[in-house]
C-alpha positions in Angstrom: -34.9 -13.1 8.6 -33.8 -16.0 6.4 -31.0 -18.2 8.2 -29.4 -20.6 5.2 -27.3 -23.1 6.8 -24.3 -25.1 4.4 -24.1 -28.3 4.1 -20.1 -29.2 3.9 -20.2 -32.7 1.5 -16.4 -34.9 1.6 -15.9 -33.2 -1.6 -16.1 -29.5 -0.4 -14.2 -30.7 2.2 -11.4 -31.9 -0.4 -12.5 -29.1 -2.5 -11.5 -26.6 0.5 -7.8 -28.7 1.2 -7.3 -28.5 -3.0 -7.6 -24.4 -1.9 -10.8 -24.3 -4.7 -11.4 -20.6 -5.3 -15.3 -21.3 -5.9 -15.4 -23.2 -2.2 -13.5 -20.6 -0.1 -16.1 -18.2 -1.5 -18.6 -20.3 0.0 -16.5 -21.0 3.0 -16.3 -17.4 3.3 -20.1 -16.1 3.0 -21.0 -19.0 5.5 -18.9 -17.7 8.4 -18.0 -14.4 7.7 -20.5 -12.5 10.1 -19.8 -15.0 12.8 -16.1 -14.5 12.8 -16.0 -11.0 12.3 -18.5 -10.4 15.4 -15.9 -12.8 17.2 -13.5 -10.3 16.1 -15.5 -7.1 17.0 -15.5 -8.0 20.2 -11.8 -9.0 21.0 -10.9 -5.9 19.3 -13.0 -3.4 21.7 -15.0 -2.7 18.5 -12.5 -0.9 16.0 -13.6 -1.6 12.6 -10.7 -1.1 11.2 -8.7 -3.5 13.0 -11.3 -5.9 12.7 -11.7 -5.9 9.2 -8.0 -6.5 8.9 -7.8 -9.4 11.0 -11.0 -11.1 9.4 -9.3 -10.5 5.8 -6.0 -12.5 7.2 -8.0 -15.2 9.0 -9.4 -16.0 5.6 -6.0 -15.8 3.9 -4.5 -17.8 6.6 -7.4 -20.8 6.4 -6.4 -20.6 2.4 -2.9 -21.1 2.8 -3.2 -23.6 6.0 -5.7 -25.2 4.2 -4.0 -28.1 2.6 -3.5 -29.4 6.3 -6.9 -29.3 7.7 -7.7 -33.1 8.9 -11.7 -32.9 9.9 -14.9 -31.5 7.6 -17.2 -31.1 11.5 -14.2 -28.5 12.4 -14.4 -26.2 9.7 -16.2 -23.7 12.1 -13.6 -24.0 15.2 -10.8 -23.7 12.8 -11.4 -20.7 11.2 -12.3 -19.2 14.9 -9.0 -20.7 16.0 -6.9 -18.7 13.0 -9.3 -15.5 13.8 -8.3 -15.9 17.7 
């Protein structure tokens, strides 16, 4: 198994607030499995539901994104909207 871990720089971090297209992908393939396993779980394991829910947490973290305050949180906040 091969584990690659981001690094989130100042300017991904404005680059994520400016809502870049490019950087939510990357935003997205770092912490999709995570969130949607978080998800799996709260949803008693339908699929369906889950899949829904991790598609609006990620459209949620776009549009709230603009008013995110700390790069070290990215990981809590997208939980946060997931939760």
């Amino acid at each position: 198994m091969i584990i690659i871990i981001m690094i989130w720089t100042e300017k991904d971090f404005h680059k994520i607030k400016a809502r870049d297209p490019e950087v939510f992908s990357k935003l997205y393939k770092e912490y999709k499995t995570n969130i949607y396993n978080y998800i799996i779980i709260k949803v008693n394991g339908n699929k369906d539901i889950a899949d829904d829910i991790l598609s609006d947490t990620f459209h949620s973290a776009f549009i709230s994104a603009p008013k995110l305050k700390n790069i070290n949180k990215l990981s809590s906040w997208l939980f946060q909207i997931a939760n």
